[in-house]
ROKE-637633 format. One record per residue (C-alpha): residue number from 0; residue in three letters; chain; x, y, z. Coordinates in steps of 0.1 Angstrom, whole numbers, plus 2048, in hexadecimal, padded with zeros to 3 digits. Layout:
<pts>
<NUM; ala; A; <X; Y; Z>>,
...
</pts>
This chain:
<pts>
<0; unk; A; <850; 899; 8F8>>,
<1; unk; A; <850; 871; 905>>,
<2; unk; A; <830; 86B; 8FA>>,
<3; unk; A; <837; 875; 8D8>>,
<4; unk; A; <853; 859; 8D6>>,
<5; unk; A; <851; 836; 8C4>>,
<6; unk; A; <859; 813; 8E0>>,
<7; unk; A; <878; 80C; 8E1>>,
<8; unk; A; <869; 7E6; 8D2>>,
<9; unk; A; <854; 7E4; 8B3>>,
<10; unk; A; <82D; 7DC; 8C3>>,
<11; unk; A; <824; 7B6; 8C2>>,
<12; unk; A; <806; 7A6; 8C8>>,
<13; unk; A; <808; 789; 8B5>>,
<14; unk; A; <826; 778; 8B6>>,
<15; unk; A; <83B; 765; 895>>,
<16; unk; A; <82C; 746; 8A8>>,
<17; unk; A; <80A; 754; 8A8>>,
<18; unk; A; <80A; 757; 8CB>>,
<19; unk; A; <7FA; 774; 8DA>>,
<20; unk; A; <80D; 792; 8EC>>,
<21; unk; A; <7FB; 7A6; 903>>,
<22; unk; A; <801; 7CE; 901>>,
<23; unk; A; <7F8; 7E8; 919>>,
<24; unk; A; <7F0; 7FE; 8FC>>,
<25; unk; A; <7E2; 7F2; 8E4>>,
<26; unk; A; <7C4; 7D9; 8E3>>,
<27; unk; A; <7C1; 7BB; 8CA>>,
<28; unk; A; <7A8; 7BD; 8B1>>,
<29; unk; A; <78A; 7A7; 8B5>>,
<30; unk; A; <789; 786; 8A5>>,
<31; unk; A; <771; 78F; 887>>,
<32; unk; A; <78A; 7A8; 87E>>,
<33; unk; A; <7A3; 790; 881>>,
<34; unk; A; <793; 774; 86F>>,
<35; unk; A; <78A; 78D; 852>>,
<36; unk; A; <7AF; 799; 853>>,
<37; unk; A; <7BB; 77A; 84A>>,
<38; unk; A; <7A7; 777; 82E>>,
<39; unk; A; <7B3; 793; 81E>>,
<40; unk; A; <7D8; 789; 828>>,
<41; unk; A; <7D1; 769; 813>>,
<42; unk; A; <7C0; 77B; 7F8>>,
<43; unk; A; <7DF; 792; 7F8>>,
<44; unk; A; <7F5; 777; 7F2>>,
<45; unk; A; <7E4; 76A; 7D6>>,
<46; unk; A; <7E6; 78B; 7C0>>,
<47; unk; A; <80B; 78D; 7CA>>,
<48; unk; A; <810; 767; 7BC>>,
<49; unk; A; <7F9; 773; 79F>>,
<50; unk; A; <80C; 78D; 793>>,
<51; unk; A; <828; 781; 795>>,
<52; unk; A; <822; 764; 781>>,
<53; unk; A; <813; 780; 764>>,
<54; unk; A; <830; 792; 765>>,
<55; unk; A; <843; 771; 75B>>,
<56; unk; A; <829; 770; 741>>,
<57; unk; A; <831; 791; 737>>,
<58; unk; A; <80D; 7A2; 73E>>,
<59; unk; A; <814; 7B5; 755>>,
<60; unk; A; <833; 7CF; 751>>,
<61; unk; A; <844; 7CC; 775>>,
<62; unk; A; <836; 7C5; 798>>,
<63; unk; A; <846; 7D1; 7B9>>,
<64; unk; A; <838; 7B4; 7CE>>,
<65; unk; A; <82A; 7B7; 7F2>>,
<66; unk; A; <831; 794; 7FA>>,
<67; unk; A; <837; 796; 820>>,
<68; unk; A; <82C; 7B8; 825>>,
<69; unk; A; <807; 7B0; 818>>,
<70; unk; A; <7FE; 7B5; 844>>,
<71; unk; A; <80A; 7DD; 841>>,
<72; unk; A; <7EE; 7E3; 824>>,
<73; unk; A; <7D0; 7D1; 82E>>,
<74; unk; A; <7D1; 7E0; 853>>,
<75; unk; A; <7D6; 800; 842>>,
<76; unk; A; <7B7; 7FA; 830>>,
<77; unk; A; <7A2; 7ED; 84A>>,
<78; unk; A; <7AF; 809; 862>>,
<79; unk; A; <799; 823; 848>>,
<80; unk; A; <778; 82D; 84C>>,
<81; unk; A; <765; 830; 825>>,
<82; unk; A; <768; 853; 825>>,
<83; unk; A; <789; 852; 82D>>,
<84; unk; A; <7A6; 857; 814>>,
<85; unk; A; <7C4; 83F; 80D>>,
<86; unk; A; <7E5; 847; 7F9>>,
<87; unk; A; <7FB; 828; 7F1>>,
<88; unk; A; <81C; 825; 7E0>>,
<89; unk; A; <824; 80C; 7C1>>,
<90; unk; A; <827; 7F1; 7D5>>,
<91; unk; A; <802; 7F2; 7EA>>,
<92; unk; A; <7ED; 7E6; 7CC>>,
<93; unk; A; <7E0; 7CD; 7E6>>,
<94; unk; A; <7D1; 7E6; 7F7>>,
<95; unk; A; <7C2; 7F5; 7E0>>,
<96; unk; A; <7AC; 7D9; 7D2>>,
<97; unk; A; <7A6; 7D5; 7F7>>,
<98; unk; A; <791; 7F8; 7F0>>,
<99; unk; A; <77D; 7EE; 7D9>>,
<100; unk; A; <792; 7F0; 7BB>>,
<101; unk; A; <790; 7D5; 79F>>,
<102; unk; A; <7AF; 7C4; 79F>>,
<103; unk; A; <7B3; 7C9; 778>>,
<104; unk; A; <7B0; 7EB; 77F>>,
<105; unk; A; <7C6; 7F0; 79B>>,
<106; unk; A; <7E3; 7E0; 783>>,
<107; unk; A; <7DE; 7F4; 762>>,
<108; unk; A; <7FF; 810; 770>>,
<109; unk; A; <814; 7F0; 772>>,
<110; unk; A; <807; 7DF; 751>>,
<111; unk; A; <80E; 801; 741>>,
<112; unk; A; <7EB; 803; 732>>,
<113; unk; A; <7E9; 826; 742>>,
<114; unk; A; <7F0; 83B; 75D>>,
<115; unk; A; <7D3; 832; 777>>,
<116; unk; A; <7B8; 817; 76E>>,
<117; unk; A; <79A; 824; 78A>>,
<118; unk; A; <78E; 843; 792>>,
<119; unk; A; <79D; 84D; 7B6>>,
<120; unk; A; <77B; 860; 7C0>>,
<121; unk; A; <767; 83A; 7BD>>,
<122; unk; A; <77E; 82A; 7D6>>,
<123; unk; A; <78E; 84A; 7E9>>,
<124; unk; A; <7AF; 839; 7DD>>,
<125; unk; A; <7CB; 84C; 7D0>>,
<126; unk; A; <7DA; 843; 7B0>>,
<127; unk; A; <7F7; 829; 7B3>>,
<128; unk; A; <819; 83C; 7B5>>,
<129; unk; A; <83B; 838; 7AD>>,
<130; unk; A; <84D; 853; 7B0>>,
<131; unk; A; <857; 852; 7D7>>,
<132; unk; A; <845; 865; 7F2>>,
<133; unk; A; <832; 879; 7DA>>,
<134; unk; A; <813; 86B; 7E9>>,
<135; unk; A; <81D; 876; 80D>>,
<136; unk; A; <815; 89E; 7FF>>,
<137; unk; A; <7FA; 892; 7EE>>,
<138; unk; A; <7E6; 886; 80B>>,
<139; unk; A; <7F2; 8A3; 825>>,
<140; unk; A; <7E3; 8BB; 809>>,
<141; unk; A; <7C1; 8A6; 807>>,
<142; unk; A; <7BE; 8A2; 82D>>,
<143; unk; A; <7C6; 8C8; 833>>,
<144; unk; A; <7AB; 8D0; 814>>,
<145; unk; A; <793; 8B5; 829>>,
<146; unk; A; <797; 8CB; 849>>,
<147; unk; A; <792; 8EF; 838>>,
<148; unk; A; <76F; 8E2; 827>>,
<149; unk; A; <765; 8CF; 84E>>,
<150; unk; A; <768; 8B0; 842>>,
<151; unk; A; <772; 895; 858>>,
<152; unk; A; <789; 880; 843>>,
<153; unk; A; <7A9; 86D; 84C>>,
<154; unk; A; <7C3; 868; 832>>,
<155; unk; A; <7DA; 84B; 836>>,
<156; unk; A; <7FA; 84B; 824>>,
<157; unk; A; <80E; 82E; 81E>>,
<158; unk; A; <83A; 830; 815>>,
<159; unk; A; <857; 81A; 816>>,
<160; unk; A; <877; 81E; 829>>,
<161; unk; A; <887; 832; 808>>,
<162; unk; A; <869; 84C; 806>>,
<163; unk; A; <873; 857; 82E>>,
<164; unk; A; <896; 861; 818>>,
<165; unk; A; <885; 87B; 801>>,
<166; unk; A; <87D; 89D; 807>>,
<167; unk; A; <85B; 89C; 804>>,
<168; unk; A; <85B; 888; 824>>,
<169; unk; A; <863; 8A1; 835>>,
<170; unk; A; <84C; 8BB; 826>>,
<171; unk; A; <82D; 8A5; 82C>>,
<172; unk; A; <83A; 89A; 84E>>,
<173; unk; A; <83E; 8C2; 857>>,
<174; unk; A; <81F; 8CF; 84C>>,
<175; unk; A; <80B; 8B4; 857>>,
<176; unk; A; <81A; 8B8; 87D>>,
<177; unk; A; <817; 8E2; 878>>,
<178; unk; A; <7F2; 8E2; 870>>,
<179; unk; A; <7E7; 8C1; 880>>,
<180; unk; A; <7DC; 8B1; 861>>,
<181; unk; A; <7CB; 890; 864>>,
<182; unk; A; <7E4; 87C; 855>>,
<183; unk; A; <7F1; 859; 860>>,
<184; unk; A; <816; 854; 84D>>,
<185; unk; A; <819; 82D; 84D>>,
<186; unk; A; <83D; 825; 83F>>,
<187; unk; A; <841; 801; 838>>,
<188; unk; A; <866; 7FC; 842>>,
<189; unk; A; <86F; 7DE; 82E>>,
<190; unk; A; <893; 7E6; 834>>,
<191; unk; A; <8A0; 7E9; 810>>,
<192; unk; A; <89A; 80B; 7FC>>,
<193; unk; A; <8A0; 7F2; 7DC>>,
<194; unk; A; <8C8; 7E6; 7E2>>,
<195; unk; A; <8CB; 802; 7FE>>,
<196; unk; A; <8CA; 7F6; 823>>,
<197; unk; A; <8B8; 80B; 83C>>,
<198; unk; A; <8D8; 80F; 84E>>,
<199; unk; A; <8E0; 824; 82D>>,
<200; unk; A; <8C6; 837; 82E>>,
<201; unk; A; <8C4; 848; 852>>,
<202; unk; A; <8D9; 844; 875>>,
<203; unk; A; <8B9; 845; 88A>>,
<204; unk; A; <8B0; 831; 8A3>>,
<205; unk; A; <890; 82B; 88B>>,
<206; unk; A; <87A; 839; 870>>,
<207; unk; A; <85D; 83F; 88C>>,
<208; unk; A; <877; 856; 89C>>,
<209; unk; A; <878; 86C; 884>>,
<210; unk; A; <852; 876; 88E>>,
<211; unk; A; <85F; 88A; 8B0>>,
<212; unk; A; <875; 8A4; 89C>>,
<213; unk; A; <850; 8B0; 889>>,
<214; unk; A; <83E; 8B0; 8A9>>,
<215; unk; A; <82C; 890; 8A0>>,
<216; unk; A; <829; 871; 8B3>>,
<217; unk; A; <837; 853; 8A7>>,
<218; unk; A; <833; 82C; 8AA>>,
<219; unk; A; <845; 808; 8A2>>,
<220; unk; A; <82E; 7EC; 897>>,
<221; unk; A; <83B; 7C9; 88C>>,
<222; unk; A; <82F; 7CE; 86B>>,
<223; unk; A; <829; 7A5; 866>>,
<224; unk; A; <810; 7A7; 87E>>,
<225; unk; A; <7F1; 7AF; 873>>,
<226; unk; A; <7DF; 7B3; 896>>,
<227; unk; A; <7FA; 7CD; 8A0>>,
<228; unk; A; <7F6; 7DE; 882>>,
<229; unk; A; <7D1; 7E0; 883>>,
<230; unk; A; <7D2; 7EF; 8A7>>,
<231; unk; A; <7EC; 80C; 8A1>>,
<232; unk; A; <7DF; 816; 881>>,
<233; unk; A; <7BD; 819; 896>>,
<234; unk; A; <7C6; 82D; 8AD>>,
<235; unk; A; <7DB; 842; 898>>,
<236; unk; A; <7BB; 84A; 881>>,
<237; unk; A; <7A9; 854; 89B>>,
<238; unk; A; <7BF; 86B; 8A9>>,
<239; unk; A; <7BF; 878; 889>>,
<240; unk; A; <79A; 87B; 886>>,
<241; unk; A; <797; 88A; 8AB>>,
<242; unk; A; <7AB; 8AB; 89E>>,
<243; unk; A; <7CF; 89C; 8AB>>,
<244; unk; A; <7DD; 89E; 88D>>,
<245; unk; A; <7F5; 885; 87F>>,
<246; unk; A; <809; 867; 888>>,
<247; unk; A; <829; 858; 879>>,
<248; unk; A; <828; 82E; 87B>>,
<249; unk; A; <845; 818; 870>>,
<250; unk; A; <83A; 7F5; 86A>>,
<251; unk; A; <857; 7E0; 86C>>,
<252; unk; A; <854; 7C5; 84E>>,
<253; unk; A; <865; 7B7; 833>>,
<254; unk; A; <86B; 7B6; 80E>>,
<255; unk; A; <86A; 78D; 808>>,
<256; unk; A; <872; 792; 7E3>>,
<257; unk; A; <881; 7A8; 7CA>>,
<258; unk; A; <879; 7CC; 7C9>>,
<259; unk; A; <86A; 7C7; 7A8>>,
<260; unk; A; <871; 7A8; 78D>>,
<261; unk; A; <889; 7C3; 77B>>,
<262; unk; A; <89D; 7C0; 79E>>,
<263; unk; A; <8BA; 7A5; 7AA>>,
<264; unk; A; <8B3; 7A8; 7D1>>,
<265; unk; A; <8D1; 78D; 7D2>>,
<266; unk; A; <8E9; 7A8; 7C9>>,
<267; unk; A; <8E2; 7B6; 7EE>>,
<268; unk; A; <8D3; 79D; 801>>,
<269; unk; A; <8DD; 77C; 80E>>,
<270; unk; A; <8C2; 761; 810>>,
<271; unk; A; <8C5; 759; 82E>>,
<272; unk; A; <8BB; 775; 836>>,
<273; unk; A; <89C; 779; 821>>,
<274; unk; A; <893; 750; 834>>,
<275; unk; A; <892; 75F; 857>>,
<276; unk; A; <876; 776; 84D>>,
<277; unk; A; <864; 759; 83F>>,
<278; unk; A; <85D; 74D; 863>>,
<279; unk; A; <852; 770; 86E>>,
<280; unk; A; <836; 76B; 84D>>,
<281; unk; A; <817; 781; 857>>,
<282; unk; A; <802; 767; 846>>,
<283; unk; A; <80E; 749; 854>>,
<284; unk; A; <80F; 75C; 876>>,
<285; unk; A; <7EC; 762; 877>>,
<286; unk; A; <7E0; 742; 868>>,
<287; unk; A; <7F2; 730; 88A>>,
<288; unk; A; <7E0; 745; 8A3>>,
<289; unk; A; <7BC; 740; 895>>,
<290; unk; A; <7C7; 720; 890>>,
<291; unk; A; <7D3; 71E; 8B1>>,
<292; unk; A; <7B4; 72E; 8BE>>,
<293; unk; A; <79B; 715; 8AB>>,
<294; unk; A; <78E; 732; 898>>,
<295; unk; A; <79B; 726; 876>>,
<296; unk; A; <794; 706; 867>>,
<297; unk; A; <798; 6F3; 848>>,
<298; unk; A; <777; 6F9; 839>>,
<299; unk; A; <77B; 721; 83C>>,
<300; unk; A; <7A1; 71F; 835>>,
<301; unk; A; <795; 70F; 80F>>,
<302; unk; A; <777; 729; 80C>>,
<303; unk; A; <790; 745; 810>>,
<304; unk; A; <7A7; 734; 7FC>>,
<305; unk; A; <78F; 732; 7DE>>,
<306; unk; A; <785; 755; 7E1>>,
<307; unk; A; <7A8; 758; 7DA>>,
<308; unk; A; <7AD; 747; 7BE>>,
<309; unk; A; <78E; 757; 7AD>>,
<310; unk; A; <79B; 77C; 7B3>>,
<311; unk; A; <7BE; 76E; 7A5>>,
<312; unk; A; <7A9; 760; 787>>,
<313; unk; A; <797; 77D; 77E>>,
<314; unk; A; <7B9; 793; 782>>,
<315; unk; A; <7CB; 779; 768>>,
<316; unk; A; <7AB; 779; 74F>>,
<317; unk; A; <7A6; 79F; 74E>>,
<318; unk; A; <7CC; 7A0; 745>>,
<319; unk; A; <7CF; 789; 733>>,
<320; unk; A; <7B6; 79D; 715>>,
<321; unk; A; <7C8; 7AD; 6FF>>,
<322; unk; A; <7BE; 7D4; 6FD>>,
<323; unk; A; <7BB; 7EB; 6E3>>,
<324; unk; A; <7C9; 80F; 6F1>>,
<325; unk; A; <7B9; 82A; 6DB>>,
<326; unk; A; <7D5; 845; 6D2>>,
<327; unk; A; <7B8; 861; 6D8>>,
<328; unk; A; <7B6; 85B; 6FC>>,
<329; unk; A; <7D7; 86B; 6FD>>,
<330; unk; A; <7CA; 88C; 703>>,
<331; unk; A; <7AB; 885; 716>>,
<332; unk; A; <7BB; 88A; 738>>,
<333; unk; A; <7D6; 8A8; 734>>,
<334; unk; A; <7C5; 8C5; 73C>>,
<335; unk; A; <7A3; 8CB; 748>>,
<336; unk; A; <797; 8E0; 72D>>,
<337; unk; A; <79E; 8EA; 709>>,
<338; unk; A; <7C6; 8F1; 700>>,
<339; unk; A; <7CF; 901; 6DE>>,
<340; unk; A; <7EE; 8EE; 6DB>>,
<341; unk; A; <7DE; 8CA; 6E6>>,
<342; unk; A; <7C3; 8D4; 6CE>>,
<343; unk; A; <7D8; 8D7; 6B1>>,
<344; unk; A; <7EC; 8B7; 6B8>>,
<345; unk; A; <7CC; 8A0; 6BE>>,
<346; unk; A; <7C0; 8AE; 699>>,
<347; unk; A; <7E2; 8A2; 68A>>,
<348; unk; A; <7DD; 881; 69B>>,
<349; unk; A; <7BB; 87D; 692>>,
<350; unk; A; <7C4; 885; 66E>>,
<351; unk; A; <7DE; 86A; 670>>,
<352; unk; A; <7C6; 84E; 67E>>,
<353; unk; A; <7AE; 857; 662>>,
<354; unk; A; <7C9; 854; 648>>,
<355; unk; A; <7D0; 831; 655>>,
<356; unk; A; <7AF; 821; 655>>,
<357; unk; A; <7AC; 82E; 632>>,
<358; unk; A; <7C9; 820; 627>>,
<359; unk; A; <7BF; 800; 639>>,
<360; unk; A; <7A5; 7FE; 621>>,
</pts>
């Protein structure tokens, strides 16, 4: 059972100095992968900024920002084939535009416009969540649906340190290890569950160690580094895809800001804490070894940089238009076919809308 156990130390390959760290295990991504990694890392950081700022300007309901944890979504993404599946909590919107998915759309759950604002099947992207490790079940029941019809898909499903604390954890952990589903668990361990410390949620040694009780194997990844990530999360898809079922990862990060802007983190948190995970930046980290390597210069560093800012732009300008909801669309998504009852109320709020216009007149 020692191969299915985590290292004892989080793996590293690119240090907080942007050195590099060679493993025995696992081999570094090539440099395109890393080059294009940083862009989305930068690109990350700008919707973060951006929503946070439309938050303050009251478009946009709440945001649980990925500042500092922006590494664990875009290897996550990159780690997927198209066909492939992903399921992301409330707090992985980044990686979901990083599917494909416009950024006004991927933000229409938290500006409480409506429930989801793309159609999952376009991008293979699960709706945004936030009810905790719902999502996990989800994506067990896809993959195991994907492997009864001979499909080779992977689902990847993404949790923080609190969802490892629900039942349904467990349930998705268990039957994914039981029928070797081709699931990877990536639980972004951030440390807080909101105001609750890891070290109030669970005595073991680590999340990843969890993995060995459901006869999974299980891995530690500095979750700041996006080359470490990207090389787990590989190789844990395609032991998936090979038939060897599934594969718990803890990515050791950090939650740089509140939990959402409805949330006092300095109720929990010192700051000096929050300021030594500012050096361990995954941004920063990776900027210094392709700087380092004289594989990033100024000229690219401002191209990605105004790719950036014209995402950002197009996020703040598409929320920034007032909509007009349309009370009918209500009942358009309930159930998929005719229902007596639903029926009988949309005729009473039809009637109603009618009334009004008239008396508008």
């Amino acid at each position: 059972m020692n191969d299915l156990l985590p290292r004892g130390v989080p793996v590293q390959l690119i240090d907080a100095e942007g050195l590099v760290r060679d493993d025995d295990g696992y081999a570094a991504p090539s440099t395109a992968a890393l080059l294009d990694g940083y862009r989305s890392l930068v690109i990350g950081r700008r919707i973060n900024d951006q929503c946070n700022a439309l938050v303050r300007q009251g478009r946009l309901a709440v945001y649980p920002s990925s500042h500092g944890q922006e590494a664990c979504q875009i290897a996550a993404v990159g780690a997927l084939e198209a066909g492939d599946w992903l399921f992301p909590t409330y707090r992985d919107s980044v990686a979901v535009m990083l599917r494909g998915v416009r950024p006004a759309d991927a933000m229409v759950l938290l500006k409480g416009d409506w429930h989801n604002g793309y159609d999952p099947y376009d991008h293979n992207v699960a709706p945004l969540t936030t009810p905790l490790a719902t999502q996990l079940l989800h994506a067990v029941g896809f993959a195991h649906a994907a492997v009864l019809k001979g499909e080779n898909t992977v689902a990847l499903a993404m949790c923080g340190d609190g969802a490892t604390s629900e039942g349904d954890f467990h349930e998705a952990l268990n039957f994914a290890a039981v029928f070797r589903v081709p699931v990877v668990f990536l639980v972004q361990n951030n440390r807080f569950a909101i105001s609750v410390p890891l070290s109030r949620q669970t005595a073991a040694e680590s999340l990843a160690h969890k993995a060995i009780g459901y006869g999974m194997p299980g891995e530690r990844v500095d979750g700041n580094d996006l080359a470490a990530l990207a090389s787990v999360l590989e190789v844990a898809v395609a032991r998936a895809r090979s038939g060897g079922g599934p594969t718990l990862v803890e990515a050791h990060t950090y939650r740089m800001q509140a939990h959402t802007n409805a949330d006092d983190d300095t109720r929990y948190r010192e700051r000096s804490e929050v300021q030594e995970w500012v050096e361990r930046d995954p941004l920063t980290r990776l900027r210094a070894h392709l700087t380092r390597a004289n594989l990033l210069d100024a000229s690219a560093e401002t191209a990605i940089a105004d790719e950036a800012e014209a995402i950002a732009t197009e996020l703040r300008d598409a929320l920034n238009a007032d909509t007009a909801p349309d009370p009918r669309a209500l009942f358009e998504h309930v159930y998929a076919s005719g229902n007596p009852q639903l029926d009988e109320q949309y005729e009473l709020l039809r009637g109603e809308l009618e009334r009004s216009r008239e008396d508008a007149r």
